[in-house]
TORKOL-4160 file (C-alpha; in steps of 0.2 Angstrom, whole numbers, padded with zeros to 4 digits, m for minus):
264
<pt num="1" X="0000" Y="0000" Z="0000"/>
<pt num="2" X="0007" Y="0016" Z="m0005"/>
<pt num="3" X="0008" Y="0032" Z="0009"/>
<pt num="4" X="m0007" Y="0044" Z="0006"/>
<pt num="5" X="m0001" Y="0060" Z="m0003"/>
<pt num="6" X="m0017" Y="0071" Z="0000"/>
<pt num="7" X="m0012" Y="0082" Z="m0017"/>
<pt num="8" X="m0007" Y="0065" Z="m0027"/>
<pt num="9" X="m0024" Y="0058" Z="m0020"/>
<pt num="10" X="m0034" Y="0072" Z="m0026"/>
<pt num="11" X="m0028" Y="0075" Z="m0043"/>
<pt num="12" X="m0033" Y="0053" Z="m0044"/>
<pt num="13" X="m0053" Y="0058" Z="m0038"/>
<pt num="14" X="m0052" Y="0074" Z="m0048"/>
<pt num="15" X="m0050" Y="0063" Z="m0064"/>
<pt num="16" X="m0064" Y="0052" Z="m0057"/>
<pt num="17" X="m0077" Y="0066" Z="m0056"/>
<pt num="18" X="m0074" Y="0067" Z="m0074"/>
<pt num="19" X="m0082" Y="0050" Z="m0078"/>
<pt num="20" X="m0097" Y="0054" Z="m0069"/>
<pt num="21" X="m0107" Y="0054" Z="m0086"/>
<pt num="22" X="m0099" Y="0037" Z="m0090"/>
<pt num="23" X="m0102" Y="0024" Z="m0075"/>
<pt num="24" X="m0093" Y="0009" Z="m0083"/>
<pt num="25" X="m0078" Y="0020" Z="m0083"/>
<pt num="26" X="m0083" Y="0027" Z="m0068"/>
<pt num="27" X="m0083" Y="0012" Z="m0060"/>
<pt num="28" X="m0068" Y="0006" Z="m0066"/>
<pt num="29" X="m0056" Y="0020" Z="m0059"/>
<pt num="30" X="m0065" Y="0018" Z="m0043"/>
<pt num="31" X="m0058" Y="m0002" Z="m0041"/>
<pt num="32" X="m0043" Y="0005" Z="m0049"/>
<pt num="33" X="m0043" Y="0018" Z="m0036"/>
<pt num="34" X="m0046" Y="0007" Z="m0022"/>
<pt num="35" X="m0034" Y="m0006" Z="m0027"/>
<pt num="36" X="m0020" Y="0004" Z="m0029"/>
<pt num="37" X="m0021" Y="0009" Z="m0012"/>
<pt num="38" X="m0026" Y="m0008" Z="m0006"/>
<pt num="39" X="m0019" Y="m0015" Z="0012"/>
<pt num="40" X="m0013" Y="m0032" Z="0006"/>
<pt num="41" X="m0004" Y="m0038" Z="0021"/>
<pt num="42" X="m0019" Y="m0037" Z="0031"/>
<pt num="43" X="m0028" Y="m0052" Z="0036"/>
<pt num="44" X="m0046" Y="m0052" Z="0042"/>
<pt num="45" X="m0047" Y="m0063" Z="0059"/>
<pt num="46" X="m0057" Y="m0078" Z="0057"/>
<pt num="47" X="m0069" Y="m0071" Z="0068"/>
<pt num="48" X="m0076" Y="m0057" Z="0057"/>
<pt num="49" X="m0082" Y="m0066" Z="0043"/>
<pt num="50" X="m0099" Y="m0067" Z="0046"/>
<pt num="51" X="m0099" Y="m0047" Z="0047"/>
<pt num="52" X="m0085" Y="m0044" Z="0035"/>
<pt num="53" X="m0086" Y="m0049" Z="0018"/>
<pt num="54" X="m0070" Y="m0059" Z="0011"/>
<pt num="55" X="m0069" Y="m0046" Z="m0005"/>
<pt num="56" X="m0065" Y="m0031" Z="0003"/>
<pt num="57" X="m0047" Y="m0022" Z="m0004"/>
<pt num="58" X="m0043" Y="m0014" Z="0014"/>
<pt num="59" X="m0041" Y="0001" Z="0008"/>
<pt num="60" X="m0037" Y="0014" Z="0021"/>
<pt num="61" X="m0054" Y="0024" Z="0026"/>
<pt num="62" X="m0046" Y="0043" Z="0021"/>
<pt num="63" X="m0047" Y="0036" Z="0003"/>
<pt num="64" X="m0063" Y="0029" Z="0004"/>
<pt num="65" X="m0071" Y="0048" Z="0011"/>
<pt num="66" X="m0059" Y="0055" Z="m0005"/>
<pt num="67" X="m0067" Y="0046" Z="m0017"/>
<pt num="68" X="m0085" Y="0050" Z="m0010"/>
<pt num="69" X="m0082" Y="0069" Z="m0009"/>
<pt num="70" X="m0074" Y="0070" Z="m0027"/>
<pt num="71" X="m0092" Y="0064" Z="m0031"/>
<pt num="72" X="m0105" Y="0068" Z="m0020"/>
<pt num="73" X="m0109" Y="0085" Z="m0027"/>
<pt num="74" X="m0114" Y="0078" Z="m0043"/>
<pt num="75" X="m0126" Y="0064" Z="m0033"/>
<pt num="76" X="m0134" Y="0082" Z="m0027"/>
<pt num="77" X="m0135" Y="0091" Z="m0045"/>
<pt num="78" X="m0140" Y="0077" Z="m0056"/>
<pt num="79" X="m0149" Y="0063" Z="m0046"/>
<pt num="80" X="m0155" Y="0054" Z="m0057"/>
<pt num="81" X="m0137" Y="0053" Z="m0068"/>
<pt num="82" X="m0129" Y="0048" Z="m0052"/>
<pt num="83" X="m0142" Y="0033" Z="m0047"/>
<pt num="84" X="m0134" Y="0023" Z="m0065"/>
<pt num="85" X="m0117" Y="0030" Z="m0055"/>
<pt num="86" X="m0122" Y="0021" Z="m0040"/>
<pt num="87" X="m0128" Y="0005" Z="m0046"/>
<pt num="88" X="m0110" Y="0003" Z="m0057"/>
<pt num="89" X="m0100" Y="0006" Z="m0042"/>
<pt num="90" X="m0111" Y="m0006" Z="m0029"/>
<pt num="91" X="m0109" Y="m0020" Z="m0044"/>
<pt num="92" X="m0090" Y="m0020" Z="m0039"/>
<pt num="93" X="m0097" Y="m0028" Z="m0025"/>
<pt num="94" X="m0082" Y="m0025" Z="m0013"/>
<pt num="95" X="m0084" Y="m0017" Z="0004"/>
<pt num="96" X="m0076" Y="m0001" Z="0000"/>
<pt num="97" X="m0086" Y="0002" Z="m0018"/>
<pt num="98" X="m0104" Y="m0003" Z="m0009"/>
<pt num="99" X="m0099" Y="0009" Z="0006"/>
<pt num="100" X="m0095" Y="0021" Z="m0007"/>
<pt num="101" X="m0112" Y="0017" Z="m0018"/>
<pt num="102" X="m0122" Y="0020" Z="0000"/>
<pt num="103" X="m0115" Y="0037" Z="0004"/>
<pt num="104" X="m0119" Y="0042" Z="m0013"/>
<pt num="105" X="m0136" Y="0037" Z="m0016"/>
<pt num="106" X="m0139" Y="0045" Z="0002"/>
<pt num="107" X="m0134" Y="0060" Z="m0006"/>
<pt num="108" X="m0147" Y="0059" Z="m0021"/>
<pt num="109" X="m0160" Y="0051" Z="m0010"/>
<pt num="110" X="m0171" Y="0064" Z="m0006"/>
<pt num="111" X="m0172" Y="0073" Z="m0026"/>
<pt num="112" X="m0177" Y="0055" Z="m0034"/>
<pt num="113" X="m0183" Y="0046" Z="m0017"/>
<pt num="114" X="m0197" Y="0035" Z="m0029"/>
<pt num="115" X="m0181" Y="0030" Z="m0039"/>
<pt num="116" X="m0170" Y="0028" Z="m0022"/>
<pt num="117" X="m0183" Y="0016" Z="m0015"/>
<pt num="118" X="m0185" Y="0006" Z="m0031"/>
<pt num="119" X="m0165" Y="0005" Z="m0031"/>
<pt num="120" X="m0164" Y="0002" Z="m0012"/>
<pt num="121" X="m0177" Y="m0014" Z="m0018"/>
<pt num="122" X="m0168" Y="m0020" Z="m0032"/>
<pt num="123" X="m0150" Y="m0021" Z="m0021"/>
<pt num="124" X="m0157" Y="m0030" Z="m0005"/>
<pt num="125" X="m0156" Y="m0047" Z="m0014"/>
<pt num="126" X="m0136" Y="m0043" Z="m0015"/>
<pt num="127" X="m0133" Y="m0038" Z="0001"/>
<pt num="128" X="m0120" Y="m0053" Z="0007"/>
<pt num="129" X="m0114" Y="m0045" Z="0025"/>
<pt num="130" X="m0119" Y="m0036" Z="0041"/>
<pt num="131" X="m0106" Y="m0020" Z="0035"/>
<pt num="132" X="m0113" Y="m0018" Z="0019"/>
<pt num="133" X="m0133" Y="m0020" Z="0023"/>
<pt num="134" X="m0130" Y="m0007" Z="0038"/>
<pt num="135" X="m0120" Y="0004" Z="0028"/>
<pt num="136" X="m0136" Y="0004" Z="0013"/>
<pt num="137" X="m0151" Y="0006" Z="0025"/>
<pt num="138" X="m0142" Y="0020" Z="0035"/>
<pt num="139" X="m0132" Y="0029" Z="0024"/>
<pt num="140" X="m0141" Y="0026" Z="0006"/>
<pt num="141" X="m0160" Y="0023" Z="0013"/>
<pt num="142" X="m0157" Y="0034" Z="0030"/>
<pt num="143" X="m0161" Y="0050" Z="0023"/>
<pt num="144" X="m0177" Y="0044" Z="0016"/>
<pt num="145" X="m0184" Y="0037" Z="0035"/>
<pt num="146" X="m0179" Y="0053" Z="0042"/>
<pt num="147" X="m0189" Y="0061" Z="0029"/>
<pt num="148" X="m0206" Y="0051" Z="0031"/>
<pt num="149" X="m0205" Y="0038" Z="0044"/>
<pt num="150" X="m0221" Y="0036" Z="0041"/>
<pt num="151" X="m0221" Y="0029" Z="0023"/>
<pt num="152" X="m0207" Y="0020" Z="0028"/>
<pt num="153" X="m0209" Y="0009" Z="0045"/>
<pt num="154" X="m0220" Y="0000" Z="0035"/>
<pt num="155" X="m0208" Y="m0005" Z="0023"/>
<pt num="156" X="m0195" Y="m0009" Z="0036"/>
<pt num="157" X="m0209" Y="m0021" Z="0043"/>
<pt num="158" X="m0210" Y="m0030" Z="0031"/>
<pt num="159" X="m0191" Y="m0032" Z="0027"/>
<pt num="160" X="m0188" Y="m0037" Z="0043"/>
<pt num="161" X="m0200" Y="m0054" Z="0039"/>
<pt num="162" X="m0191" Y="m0057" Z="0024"/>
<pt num="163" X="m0185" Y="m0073" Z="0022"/>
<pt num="164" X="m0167" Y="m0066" Z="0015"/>
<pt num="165" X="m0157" Y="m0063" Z="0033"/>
<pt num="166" X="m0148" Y="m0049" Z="0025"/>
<pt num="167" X="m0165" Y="m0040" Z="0022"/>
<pt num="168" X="m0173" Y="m0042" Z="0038"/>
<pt num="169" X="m0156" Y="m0035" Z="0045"/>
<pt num="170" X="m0158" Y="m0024" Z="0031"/>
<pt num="171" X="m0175" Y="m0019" Z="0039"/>
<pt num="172" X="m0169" Y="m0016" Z="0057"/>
<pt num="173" X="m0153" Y="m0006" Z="0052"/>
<pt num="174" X="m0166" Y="0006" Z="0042"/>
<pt num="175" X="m0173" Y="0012" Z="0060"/>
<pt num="176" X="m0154" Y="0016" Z="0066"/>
<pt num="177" X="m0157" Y="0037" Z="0060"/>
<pt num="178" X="m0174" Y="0035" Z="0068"/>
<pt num="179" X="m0165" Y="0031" Z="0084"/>
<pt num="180" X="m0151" Y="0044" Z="0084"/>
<pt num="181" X="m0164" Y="0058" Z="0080"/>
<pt num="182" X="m0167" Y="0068" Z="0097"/>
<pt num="183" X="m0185" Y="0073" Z="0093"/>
<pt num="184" X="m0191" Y="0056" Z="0085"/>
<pt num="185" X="m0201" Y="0047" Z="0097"/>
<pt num="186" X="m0213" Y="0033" Z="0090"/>
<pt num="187" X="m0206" Y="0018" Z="0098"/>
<pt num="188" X="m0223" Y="0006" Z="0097"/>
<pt num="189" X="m0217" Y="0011" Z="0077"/>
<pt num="190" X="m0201" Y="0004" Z="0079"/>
<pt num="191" X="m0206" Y="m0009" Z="0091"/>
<pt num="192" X="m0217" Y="m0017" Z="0079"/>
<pt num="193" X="m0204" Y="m0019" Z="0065"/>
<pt num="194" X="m0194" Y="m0029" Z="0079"/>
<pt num="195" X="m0207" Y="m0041" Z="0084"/>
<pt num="196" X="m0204" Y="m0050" Z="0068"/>
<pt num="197" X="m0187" Y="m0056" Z="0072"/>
<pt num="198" X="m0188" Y="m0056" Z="0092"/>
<pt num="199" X="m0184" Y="m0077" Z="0090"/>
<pt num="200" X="m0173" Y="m0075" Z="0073"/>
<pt num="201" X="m0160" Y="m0090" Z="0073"/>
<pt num="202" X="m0148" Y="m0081" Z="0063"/>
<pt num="203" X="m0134" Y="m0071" Z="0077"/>
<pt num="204" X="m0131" Y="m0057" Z="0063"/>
<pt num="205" X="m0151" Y="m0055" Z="0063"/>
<pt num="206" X="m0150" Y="m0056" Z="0083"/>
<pt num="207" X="m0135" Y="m0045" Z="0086"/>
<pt num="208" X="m0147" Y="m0031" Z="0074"/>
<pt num="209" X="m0162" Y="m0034" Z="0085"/>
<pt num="210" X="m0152" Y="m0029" Z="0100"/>
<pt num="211" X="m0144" Y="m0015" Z="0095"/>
<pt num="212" X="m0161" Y="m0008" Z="0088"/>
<pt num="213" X="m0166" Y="m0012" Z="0107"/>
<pt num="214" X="m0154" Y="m0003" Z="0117"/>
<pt num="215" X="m0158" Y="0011" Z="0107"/>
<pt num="216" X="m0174" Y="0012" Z="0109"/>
<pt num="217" X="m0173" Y="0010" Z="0128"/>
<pt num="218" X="m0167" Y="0028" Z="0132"/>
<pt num="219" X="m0181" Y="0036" Z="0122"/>
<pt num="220" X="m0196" Y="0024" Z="0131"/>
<pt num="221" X="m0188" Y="0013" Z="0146"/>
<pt num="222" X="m0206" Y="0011" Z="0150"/>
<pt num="223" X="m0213" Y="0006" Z="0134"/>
<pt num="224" X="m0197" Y="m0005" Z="0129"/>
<pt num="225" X="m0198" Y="m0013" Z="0146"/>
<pt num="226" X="m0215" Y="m0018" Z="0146"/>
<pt num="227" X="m0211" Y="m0024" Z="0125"/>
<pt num="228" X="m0195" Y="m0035" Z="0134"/>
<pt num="229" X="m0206" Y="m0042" Z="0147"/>
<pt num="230" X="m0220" Y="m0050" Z="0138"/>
<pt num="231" X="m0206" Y="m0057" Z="0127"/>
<pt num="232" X="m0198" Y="m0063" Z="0142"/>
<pt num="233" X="m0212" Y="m0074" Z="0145"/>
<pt num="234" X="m0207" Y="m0083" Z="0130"/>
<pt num="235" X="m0197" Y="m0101" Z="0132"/>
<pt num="236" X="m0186" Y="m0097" Z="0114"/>
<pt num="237" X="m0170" Y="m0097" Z="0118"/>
<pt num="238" X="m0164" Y="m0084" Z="0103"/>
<pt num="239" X="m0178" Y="m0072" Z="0112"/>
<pt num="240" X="m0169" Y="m0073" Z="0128"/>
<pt num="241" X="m0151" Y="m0071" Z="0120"/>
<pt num="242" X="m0160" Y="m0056" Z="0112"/>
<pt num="243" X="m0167" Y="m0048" Z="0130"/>
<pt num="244" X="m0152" Y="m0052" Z="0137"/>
<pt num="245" X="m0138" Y="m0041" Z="0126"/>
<pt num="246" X="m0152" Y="m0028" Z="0128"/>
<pt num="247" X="m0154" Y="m0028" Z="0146"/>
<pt num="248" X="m0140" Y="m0019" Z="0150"/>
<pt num="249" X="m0149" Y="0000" Z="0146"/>
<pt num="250" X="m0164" Y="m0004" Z="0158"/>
<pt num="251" X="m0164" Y="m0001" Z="0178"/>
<pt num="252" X="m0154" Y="m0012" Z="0190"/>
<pt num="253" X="m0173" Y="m0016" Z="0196"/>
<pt num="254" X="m0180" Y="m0021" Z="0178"/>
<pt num="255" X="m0166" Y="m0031" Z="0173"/>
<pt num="256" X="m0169" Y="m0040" Z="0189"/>
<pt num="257" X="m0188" Y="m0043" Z="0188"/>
<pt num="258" X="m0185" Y="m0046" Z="0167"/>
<pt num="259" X="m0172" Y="m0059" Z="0172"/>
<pt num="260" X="m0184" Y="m0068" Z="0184"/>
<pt num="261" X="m0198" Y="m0070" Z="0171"/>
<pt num="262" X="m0184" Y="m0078" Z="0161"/>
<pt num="263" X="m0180" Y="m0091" Z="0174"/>
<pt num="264" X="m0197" Y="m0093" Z="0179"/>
């Protein structure tokens, strides 16, 4: 991997804002990019595969946010040009190009959001790990929740009962800008999209529900409490991996009482 020169590197994106009218190109240098500055001596831990994906260049993160802000202000002044941008880099399929293809179509999302939707659609069955789907439903999808959670929640719903795991992580991570948003505060909305995978098998499904859950706490420990309770009651072991990794936001005193129901 070569040191980062900062001019050197942005003389490389400059040339790739050029090509935004030709995504095959466009997508090319990207890779190109991305390879040239790849991290081969770096070995993913065993550990990680499941939330990694195996095709990823390790390419050092400053490059990564070079390449986006060479072409994010196009993704804002020709939306629709920059959504046949997107779908060229995200069929690189590494971890860097789809990260890449996320923060861009967040860019765009708002000024063609029917279009962003339908995209957003037609990429879920590609999704292959937990760092790719998160990056797409908060990055690429995000702005459109914020924008009308409304419309959206339901549509989270029913990704979340998909029977492609990716998806229904897919349709949890969707509620993450929900959750970081002070003045957001329908969590029976939220809560709903999680009942359809408070017993999912699948621990990268699992780990989602969780974090959605320790979320949601904060903004509603009564609401979420009574939610983790009547799930509590439940003899499915996956449930009670779920309530437990969650429990850690509630009160000394419900964690107690929630615990007990467990055992019971």
């Amino acid at each position: 991997m070569p040191a980062i020169d900062p001019a050197a590197l942005r003389a490389r994106t400059a040339v790739l804002a050029e090509r935004v009218y030709d995504p095959p190109a466009l997508a090319a240098g990207v890779r190109g990019l991305l390879d040239d500055y790849a991290d081969r001596t770096h070995r993913a831990s065993p550990k990680l595969t499941g939330s990694a994906p195996s095709n990823s260049f390790k390419t050092p993160a400053p490059v990564v946010r070079a390449i986006v802000s060479a072409l994010r202000g196009f993704a804002k002044t020709s939306p629709h040009a920059a959504l046949d941008m997107v779908k060229a880099i995200w069929a690189g399929g590494s971890r860097e190009e789809r990260r890449i293809a996320s923060e861009l179509l967040g860019r765009a999302a708002l000024l063609v959001s029917a279009k962003t939707l339908a995209l957003v659609e037609s990429l879920l069955p590609t999704l292959e790990s937990g760092e790719t789907t998160d990056a797409l439903a908060e990055h690429g999808f995000g702005p459109l929740m914020l924008a009308n959670p409304a419309m959206h929640l339901p549509n989270a719903r029913r990704w979340a009962q998909s029977p492609h795991k990716w998806t229904r992580r897919f349709g949890l991570s969707a509620l993450k800008p929900l959750l970081r948003d002070k003045k957001w505060d329908n969590v029976p909305g939220a809560l709903d999209v999680v009942r359809g995978v408070m017993a999912d098998p699948e621990p990268e499904v699992r780990a989602a529900v969780s974090s959605v859950l320790r979320d949601l706490i904060p903004k509603s420990p009564v609401e979420a409490g009574r939610f983790l309770r009547e799930y509590a009651e439940r003899g499915d072991h996956n449930t009670h991996f779920i309530i437990r990794t969650a429990l850690a936001s509630l009160t000394p005193t419900t964690q107690t009482e929630i615990d007990r129901i467990m055992h019971s």
